[in-house]
C-alpha positions as CSV (number, residue, x, y, z in Angstrom):
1,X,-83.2,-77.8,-60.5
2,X,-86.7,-79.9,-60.6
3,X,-89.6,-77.8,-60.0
4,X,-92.8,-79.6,-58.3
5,X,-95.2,-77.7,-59.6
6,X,-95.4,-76.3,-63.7
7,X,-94.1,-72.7,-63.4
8,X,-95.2,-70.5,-66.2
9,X,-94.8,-66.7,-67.3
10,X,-96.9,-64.9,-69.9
11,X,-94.9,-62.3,-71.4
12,X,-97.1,-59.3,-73.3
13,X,-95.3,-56.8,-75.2
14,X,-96.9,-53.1,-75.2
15,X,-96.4,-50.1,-77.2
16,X,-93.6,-48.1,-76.1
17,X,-92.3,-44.7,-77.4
18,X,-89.0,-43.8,-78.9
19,X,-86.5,-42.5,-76.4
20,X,-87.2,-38.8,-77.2
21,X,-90.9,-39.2,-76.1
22,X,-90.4,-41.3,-73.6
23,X,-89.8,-39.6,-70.5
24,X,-93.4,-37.3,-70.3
25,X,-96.2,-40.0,-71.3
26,X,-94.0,-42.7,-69.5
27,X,-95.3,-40.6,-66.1
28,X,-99.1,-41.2,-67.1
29,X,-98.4,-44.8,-68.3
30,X,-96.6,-46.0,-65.4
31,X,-99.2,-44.6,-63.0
32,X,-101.3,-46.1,-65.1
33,X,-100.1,-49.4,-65.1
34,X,-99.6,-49.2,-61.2
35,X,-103.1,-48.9,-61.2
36,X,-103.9,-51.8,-63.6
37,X,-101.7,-53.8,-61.3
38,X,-103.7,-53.2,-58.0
39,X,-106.7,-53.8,-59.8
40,X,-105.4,-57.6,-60.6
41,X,-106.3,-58.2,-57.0
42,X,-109.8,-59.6,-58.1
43,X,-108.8,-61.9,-60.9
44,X,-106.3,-62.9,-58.3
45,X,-108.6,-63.9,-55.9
46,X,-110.9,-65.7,-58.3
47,X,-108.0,-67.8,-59.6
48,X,-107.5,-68.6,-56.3
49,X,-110.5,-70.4,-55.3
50,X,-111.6,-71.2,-59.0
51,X,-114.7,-73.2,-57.7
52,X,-112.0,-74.8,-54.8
53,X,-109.6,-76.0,-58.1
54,X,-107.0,-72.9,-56.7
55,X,-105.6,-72.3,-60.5
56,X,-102.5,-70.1,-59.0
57,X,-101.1,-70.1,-55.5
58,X,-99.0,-67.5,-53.6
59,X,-96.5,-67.0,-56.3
60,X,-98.5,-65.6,-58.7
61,X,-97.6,-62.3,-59.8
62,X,-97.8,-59.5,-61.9
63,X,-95.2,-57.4,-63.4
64,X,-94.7,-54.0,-65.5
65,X,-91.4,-53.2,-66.4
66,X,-90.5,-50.3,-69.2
67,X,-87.3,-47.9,-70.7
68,X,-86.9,-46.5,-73.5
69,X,-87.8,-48.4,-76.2
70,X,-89.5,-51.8,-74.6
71,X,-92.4,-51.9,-72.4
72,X,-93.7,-55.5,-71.0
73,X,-96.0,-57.4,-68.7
74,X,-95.1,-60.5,-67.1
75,X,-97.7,-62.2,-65.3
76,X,-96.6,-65.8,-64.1
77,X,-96.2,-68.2,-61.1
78,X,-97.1,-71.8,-60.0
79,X,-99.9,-73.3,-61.7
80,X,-101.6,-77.0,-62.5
81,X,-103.2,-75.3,-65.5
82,X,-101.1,-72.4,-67.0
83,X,-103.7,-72.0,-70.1
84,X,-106.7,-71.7,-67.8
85,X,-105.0,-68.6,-66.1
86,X,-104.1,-66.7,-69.3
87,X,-107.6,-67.5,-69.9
88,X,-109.2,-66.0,-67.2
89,X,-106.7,-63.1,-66.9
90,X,-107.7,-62.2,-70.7
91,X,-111.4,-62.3,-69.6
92,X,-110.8,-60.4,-66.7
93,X,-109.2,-57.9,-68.5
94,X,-111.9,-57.6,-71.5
95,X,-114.4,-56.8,-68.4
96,X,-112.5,-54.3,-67.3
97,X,-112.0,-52.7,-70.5
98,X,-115.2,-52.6,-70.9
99,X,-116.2,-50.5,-68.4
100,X,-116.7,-53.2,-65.9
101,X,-114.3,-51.0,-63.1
102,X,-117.3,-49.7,-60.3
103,X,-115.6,-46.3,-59.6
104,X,-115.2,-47.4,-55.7
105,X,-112.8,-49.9,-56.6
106,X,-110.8,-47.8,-59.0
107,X,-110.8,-44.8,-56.6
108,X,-109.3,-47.4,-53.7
109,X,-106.6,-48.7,-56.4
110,X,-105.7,-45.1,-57.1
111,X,-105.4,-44.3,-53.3
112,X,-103.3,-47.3,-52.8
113,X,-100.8,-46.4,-55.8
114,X,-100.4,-42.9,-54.4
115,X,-100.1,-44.3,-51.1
116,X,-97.6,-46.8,-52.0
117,X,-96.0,-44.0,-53.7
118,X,-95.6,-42.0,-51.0
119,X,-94.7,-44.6,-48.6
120,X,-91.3,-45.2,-50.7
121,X,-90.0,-41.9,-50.1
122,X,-89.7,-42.8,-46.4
123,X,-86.6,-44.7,-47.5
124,X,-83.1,-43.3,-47.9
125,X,-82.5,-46.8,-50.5
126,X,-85.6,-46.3,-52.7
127,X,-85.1,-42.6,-52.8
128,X,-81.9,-42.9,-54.5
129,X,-83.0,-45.4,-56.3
130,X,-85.8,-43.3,-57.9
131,X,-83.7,-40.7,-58.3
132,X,-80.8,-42.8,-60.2
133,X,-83.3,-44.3,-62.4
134,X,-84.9,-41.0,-62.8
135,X,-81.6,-39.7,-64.6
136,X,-80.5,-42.8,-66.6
137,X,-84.0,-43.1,-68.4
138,X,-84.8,-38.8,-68.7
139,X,-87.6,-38.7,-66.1
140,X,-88.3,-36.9,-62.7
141,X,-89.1,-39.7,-60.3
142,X,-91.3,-37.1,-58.3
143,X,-93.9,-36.1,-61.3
144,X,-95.1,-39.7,-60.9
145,X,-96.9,-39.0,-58.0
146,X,-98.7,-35.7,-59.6
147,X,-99.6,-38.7,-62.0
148,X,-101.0,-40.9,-59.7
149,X,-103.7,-37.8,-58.2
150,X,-104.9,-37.1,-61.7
151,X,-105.0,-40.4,-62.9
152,X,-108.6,-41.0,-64.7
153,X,-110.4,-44.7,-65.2
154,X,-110.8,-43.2,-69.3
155,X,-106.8,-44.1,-69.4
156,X,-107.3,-47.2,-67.6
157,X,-109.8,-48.2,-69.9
158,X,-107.9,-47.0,-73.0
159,X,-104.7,-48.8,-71.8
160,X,-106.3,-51.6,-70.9
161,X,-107.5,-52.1,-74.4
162,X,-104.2,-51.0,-75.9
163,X,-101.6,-53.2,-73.7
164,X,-103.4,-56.7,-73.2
165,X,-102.8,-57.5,-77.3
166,X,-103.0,-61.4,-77.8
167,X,-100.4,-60.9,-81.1
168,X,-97.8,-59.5,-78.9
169,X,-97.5,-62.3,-76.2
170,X,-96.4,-65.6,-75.2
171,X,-96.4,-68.0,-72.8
172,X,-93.9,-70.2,-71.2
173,X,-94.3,-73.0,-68.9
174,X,-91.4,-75.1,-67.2
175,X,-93.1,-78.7,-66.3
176,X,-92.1,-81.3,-64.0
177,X,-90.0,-83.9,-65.1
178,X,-91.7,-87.3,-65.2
179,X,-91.1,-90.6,-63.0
């Protein structure tokens, strides 16, 4: 199927832990990474407008998945300029790193973590879910959101740092055909 626009995903591979320690720091890290994710929302929105250019549309998104023994992020949609949005996605994220977070922000993204946390044990579905994925990879589905209340910007900054490794990624980009 022809696509109308270049679609791209960046794939970055993170450090993960052997199965045996997995299941206890995979709590902090995925809180941690919920966290990370809600604070894309300003790159987002930069990419957006980029000086009236839009680099990404609605489709852009951001993704963390992990198990035992592989931990990713796949950040990818519809853009005219796939390179550019790496590119300012990698410069976002060395600000942050940085300590370029203002505590306000950070504080709201942890709120909305726990909240959205919170807000998936209203369903029967997700519930089981949790709870199913909770056995099959060693972990207690409900410690995450104990995570998300202690959750400190230090381990943002530190994963932050850790996670966004240049070595360990790629890019792919599906183009429009010509004519």
């Amino acid at each position: 199927m022809p696509v109308a626009a270049p679609c791209f995903i960046w794939g970055i591979r993170c450090r993960c832990r052997p199965k045996a320690a997995f299941a206890a720091p995979h709590r902090r890290n995925r809180v941690r990474c919920g966290a990370r994710g809600a604070a894309r929302r300003p790159v987002e929105r930069t990419l957006r407008a980029a000086d009236g250019r839009g680099l990404v549309n609605t489709s852009f998104d951001v993704d963390y998945f992990d198990g035992p023994g592989f931990a990713a992020w796949l950040i990818g949609g519809e853009s005219r300029d796939p390179d550019a949005v790496c590119e300012a996605f990698r410069a976002q994220v060395r600000r942050m790193a940085d300590g370029g977070v203002a505590e306000k922000d950070f504080l709201a993204a942890r709120s909305a973590l726990y909240g959205s946390l919170v807000a998936r044990l209203d369903s029967v579905e997700n519930c089981g879910e949790m709870l199913a994925s909770g056995h099959f990879y060693g972990r207690n589905p409900f410690d995450l959101l104990d995570a998300a209340a202690h959750l400190d910007i230090q381990s943002i900054y530190r994963r932050l740092r850790e996670d966004f490794d240049d070595e360990a990624s790629t890019l792919s980009v599906i183009r429009p055909m010509d004519g």
